[in-house]
DSSP file (Angstrom, degrees, kcal/mol; ACC not computed):
  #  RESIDUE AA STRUCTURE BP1 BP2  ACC     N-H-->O    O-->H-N    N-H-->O    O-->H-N    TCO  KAPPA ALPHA  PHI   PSI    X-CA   Y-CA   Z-CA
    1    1 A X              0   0    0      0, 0.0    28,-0.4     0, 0.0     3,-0.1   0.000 360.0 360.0 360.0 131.5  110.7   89.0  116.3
    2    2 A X        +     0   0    0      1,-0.2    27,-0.2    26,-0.1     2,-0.1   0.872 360.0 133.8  85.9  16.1  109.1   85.9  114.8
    3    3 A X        +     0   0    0     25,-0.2     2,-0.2     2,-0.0    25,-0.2  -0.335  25.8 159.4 -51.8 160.7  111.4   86.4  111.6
    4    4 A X        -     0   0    0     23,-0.3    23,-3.3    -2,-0.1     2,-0.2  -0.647  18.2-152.5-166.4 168.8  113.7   84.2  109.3
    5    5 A X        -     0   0    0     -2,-0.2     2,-0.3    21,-0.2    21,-0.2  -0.952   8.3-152.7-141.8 148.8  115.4   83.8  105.9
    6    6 A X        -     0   0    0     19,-0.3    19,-0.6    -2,-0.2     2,-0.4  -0.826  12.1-161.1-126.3 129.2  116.2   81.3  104.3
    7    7 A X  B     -A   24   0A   0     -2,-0.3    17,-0.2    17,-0.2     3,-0.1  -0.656  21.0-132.5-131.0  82.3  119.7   81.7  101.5
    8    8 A X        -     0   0    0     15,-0.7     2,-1.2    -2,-0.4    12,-0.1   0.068  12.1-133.3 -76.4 133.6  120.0   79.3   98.9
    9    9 A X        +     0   0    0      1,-0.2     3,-0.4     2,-0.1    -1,-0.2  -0.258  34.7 166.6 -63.8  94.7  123.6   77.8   98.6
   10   10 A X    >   +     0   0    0     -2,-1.2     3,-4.7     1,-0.2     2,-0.2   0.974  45.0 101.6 -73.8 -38.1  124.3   78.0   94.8
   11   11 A X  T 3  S+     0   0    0      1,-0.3    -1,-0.2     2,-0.1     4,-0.2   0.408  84.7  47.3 -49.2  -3.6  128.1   77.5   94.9
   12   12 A X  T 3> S+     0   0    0     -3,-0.4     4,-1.7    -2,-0.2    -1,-0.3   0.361  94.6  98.2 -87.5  -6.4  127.7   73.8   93.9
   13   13 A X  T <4>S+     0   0    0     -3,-4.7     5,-1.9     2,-0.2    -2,-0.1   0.924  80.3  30.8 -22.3 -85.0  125.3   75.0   91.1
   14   14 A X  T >45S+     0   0    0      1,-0.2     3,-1.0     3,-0.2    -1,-0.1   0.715 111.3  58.6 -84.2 -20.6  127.1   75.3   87.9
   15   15 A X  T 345S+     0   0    0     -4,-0.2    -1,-0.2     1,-0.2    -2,-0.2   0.936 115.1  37.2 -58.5 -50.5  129.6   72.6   88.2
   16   16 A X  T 3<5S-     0   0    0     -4,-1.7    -1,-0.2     2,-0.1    -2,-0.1  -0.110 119.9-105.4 -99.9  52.9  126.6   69.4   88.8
   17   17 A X  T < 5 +     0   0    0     -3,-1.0     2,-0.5     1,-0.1    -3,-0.2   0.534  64.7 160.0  67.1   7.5  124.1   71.5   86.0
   18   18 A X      < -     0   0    0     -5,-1.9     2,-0.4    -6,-0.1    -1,-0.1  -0.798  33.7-151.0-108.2 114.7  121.6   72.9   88.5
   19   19 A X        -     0   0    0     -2,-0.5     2,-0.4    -5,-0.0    -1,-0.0  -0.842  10.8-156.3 -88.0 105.1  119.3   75.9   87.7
   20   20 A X        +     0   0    0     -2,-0.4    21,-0.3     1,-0.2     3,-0.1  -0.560  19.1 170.8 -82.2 127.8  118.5   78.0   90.9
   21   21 A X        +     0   0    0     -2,-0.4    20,-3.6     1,-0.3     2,-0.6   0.883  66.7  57.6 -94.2 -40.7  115.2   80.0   90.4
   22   22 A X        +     0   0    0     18,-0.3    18,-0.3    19,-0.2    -1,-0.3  -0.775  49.5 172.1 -99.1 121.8  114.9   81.0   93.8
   23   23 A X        +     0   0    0     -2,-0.6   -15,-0.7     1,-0.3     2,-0.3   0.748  68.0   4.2-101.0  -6.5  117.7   83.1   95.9
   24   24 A X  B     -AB   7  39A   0     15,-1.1    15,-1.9   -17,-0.2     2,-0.4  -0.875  42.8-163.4-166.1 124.2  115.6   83.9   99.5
   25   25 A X        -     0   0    0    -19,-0.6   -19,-0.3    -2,-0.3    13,-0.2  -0.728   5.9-171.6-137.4 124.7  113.2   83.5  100.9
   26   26 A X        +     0   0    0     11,-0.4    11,-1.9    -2,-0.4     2,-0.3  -0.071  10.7 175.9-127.3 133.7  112.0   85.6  103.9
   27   27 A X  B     -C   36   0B   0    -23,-3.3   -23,-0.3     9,-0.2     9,-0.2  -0.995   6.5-175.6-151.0 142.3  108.6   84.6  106.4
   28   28 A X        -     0   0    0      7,-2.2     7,-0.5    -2,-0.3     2,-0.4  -0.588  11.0-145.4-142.4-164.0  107.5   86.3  109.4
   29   29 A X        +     0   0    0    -28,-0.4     2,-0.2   -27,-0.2     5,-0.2  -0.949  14.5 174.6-166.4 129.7  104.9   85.9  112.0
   30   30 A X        -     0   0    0      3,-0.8   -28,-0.0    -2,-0.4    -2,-0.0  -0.833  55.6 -89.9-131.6-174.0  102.6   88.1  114.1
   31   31 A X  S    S+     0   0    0     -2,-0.2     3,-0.1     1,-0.2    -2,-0.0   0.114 125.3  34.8 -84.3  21.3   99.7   87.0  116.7
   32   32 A X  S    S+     0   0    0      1,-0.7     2,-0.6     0, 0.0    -1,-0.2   0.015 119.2   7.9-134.8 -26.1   97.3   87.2  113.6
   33   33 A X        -     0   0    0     -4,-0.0    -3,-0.8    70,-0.0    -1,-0.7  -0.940  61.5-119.2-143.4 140.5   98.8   86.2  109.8
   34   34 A X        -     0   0    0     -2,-0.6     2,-0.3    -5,-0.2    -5,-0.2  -0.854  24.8-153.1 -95.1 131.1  102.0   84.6  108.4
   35   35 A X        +     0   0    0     -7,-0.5    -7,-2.2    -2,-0.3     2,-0.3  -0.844  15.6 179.3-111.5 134.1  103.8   86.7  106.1
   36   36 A X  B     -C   27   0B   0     -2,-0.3     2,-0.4    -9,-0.2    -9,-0.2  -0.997  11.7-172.0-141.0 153.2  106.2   85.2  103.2
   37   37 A X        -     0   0    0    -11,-1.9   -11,-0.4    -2,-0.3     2,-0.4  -0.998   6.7-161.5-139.7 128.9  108.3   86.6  100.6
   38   38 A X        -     0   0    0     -2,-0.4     2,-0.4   -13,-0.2   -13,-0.2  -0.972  12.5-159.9-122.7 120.8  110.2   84.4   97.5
   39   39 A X  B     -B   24   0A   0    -15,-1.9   -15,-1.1    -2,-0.4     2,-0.2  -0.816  14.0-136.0 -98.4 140.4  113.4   86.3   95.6
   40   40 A X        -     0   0    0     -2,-0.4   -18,-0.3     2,-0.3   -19,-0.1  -0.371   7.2-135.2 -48.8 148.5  114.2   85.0   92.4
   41   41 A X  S    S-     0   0    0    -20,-3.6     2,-0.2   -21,-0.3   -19,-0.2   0.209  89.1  -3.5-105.4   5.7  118.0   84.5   91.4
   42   42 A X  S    S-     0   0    0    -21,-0.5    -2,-0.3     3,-0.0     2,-0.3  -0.793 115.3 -32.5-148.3-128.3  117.2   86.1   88.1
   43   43 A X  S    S-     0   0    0     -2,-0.2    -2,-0.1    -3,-0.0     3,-0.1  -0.730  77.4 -92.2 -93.5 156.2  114.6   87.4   86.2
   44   44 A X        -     0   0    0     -2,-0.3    -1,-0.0    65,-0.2   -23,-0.0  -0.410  58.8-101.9 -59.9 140.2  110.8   85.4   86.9
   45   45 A X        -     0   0    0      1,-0.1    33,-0.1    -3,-0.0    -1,-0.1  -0.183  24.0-138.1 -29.4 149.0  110.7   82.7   84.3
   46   46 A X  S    S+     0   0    0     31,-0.1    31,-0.5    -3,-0.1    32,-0.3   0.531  77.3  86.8 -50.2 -38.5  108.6   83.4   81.3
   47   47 A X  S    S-     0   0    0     29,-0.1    31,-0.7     1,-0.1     2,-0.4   0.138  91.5 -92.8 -70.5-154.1  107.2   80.2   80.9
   48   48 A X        +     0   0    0     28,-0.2     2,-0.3    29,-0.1    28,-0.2  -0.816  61.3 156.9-103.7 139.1  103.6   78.9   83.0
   49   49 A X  E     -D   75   0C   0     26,-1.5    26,-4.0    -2,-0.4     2,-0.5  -0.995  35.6-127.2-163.7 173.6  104.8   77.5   85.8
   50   50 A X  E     -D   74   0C   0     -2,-0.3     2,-0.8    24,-0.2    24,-0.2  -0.891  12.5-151.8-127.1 142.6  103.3   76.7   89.6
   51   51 A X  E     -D   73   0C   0     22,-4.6    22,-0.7    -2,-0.5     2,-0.3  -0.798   8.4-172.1-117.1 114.1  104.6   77.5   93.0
   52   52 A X  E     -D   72   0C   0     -2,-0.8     2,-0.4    20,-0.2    20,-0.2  -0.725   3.5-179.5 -82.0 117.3  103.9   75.6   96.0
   53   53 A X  E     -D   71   0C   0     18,-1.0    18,-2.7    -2,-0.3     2,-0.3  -1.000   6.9-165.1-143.2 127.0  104.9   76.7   99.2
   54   54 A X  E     -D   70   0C   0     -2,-0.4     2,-0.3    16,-0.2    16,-0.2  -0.728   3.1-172.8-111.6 160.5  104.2   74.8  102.4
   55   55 A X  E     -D   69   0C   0     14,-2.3    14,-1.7    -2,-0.3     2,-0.3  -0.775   6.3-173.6-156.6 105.1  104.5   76.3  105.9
   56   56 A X  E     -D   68   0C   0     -2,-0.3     2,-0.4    12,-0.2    12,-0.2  -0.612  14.2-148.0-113.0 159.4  104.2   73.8  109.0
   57   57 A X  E     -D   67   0C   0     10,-2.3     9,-2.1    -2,-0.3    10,-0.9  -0.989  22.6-163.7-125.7 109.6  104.1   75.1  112.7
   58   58 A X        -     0   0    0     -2,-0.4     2,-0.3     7,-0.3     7,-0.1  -0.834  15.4-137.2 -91.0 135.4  105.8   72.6  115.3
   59   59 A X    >   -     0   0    0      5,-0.5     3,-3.2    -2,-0.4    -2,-0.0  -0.876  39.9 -91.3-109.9 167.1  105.6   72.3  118.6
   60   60 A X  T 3  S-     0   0    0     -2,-0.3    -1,-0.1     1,-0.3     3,-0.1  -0.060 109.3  -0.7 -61.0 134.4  108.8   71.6  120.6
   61   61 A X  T 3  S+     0   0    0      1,-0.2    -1,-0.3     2,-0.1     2,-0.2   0.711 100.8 126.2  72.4   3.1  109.3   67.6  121.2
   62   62 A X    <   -     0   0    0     -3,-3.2    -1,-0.2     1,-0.1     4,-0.1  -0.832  58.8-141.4-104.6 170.4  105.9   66.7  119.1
   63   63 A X  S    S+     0   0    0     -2,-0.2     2,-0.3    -3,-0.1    -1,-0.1   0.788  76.5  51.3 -90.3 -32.2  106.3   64.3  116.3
   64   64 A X  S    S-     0   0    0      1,-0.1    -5,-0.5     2,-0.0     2,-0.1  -0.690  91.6 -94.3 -87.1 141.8  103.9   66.0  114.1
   65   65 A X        -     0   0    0     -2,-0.3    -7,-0.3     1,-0.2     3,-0.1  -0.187  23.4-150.5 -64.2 138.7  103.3   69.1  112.9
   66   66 A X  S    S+     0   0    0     -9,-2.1     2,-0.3     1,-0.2    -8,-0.2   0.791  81.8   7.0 -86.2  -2.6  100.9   71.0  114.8
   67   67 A X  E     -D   57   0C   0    -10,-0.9   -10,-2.3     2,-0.0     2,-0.4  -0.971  62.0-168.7-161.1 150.2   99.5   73.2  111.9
   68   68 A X  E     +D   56   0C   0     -2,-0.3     2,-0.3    19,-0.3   -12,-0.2  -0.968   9.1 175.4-141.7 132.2  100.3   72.8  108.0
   69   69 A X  E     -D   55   0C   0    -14,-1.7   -14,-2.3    -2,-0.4     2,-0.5  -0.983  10.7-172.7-103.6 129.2   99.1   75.9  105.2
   70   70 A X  E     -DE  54  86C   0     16,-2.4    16,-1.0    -2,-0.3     2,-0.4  -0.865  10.6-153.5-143.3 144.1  100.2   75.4  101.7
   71   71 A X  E     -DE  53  85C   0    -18,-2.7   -18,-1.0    -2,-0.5     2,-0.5  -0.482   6.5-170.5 -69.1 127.0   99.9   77.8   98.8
   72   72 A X  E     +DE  52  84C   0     12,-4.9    12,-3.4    -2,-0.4     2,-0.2  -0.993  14.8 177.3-132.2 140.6   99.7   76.9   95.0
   73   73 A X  E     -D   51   0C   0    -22,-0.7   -22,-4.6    -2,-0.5     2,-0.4  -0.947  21.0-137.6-152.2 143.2  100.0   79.9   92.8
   74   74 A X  E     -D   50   0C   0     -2,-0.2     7,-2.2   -24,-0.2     8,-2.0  -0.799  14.8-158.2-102.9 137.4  100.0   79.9   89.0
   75   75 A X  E     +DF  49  80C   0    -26,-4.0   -26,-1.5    -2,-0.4     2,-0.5  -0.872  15.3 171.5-100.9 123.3  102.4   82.1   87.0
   76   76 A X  E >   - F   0  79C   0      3,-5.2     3,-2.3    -2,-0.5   -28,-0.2  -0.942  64.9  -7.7-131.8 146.5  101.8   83.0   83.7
   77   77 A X  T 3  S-     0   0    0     -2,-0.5    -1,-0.1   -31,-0.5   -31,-0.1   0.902 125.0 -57.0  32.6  45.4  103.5   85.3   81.6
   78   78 A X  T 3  S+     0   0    0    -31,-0.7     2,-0.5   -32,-0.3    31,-0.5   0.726 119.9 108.0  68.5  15.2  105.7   86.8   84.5
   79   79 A X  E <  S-F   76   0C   0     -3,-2.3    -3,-5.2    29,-0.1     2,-0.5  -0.954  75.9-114.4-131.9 154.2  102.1   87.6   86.4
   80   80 A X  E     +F   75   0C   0     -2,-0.5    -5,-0.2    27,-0.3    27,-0.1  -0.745  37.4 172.6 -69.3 112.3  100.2   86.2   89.4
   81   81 A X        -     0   0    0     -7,-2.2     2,-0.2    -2,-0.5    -6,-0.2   0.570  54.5 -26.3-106.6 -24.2   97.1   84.6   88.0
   82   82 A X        +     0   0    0     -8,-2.0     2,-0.2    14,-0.1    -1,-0.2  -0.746  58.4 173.2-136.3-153.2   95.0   82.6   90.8
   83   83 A X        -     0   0    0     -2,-0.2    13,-1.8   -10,-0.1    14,-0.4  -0.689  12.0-159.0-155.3-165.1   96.4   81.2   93.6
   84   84 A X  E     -EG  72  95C   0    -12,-3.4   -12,-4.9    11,-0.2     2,-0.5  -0.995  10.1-138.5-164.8 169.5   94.5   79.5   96.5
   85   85 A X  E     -EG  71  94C   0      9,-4.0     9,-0.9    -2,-0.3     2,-0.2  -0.962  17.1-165.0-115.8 127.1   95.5   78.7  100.4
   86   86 A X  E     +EG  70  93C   0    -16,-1.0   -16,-2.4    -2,-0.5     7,-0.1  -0.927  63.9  37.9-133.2 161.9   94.5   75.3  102.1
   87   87 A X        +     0   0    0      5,-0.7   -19,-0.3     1,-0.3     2,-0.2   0.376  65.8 139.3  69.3   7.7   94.5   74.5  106.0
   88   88 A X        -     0   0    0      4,-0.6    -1,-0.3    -3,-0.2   -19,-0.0  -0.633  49.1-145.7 -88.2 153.3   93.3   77.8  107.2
   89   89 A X  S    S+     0   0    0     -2,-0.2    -1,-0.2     1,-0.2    -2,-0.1   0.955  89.0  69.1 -90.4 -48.7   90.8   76.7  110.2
   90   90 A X  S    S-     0   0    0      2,-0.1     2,-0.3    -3,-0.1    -1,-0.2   0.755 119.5  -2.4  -7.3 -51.7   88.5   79.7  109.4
   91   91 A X  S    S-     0   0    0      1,-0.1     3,-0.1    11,-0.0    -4,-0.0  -0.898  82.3-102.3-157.8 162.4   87.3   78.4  106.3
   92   92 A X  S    S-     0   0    0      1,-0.3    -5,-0.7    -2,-0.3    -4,-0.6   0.808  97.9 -16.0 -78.3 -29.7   88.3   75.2  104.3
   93   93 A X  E     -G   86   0C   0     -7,-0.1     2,-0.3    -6,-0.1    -1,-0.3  -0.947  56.7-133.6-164.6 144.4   90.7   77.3  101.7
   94   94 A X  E     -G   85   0C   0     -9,-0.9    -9,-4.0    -2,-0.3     2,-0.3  -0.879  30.0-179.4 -92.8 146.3   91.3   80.9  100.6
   95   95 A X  E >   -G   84   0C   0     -2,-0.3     3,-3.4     4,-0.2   -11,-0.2  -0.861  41.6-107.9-137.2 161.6   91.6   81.6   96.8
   96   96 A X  T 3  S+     0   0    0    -13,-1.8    -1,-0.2    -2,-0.3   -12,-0.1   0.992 121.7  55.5 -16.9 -85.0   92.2   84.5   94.5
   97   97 A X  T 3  S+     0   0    0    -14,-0.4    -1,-0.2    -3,-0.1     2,-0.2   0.434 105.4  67.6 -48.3 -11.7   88.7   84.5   93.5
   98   98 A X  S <  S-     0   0    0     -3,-3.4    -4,-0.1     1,-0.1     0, 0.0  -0.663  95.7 -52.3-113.9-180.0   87.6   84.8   97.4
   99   99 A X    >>  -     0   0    0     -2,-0.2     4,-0.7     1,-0.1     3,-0.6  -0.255  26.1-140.1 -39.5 141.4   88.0   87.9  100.2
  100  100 A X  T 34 S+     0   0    0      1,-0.2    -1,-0.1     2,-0.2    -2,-0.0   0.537  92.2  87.7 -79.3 -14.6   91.0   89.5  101.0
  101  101 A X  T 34 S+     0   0    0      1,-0.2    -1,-0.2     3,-0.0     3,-0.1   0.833  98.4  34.6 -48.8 -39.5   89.7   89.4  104.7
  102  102 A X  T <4 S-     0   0    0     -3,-0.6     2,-0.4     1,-0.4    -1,-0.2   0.873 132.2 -13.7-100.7 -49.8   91.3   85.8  105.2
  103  103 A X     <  -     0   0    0     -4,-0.7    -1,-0.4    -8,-0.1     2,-0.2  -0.962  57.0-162.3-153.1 162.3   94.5   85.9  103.0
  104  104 A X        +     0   0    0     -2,-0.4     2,-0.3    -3,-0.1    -8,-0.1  -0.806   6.5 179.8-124.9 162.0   96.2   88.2  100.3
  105  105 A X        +     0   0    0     -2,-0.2     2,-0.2   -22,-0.0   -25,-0.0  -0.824   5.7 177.5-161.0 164.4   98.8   87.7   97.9
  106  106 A X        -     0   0    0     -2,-0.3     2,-0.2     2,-0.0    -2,-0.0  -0.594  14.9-150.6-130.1-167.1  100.5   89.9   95.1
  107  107 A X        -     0   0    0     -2,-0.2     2,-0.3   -27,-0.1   -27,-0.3  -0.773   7.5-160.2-173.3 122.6  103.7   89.0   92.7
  108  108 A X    >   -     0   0    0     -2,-0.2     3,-0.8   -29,-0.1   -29,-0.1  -0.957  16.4-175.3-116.5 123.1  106.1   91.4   91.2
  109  109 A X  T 3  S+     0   0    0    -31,-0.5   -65,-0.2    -2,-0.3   -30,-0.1   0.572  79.3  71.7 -46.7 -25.3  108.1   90.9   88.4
  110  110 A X  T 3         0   0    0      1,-0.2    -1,-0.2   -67,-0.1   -67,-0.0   0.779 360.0 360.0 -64.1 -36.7  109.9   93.9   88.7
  111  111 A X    <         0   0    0     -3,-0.8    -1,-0.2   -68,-0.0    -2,-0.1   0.770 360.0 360.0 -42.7 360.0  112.1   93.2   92.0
């Protein structure tokens, strides 16, 4: 309950040049924390790079979103090195660098 996945359509890829990094990605929901999970379609880049992931909550028939988080987290050398969380109502942002109490996140290279 309170699932989804998301399955990115490559087959139009390699014919107009377009390099997929990401092949799913999976988000879930309970009555306390939202849970998300990002596959790669190969191995994690090497280079530094950042990922951004936004996650809005509608209600039915409003125009707006009724709640927005997004995540930035920096990759470096195939590892998780900060990240930080903005929109949580608790507190103005959760980061790396703060308690695991409000939000977590890990990264393996290994899947």
């Amino acid at each position: 309950m309170g699932s989804a996945i998301f399955t990115a359509d490559q087959r139009a890829g390699a014919m107009h040049g377009k390099q997929f990094l990401l092949d799913s990605v999976y988000a879930g929901i309970d009555a306390t924390f939202v849970y998300g999970r990002l596959d790669f379609a190969g191995p994690v880049p090497s280079m530094e790079c950042d990922l951004v992931v936004n996650v809005e909550s509608w209600a039915n028939g409003e125009p707006r979103p009724r709640r927005s988080l997004r995540l930035d987290a920096r990759v470096e050398s195939g590892k998780l090195t900060g990240w930080k969380v903005d929109g949580l109502e608790e507190s103005a942002s959760a980061a790396s660098t703060k308690s695991e109490d409000v939000a977590k996140g890990s990264f393996d290279a290994q899947l």
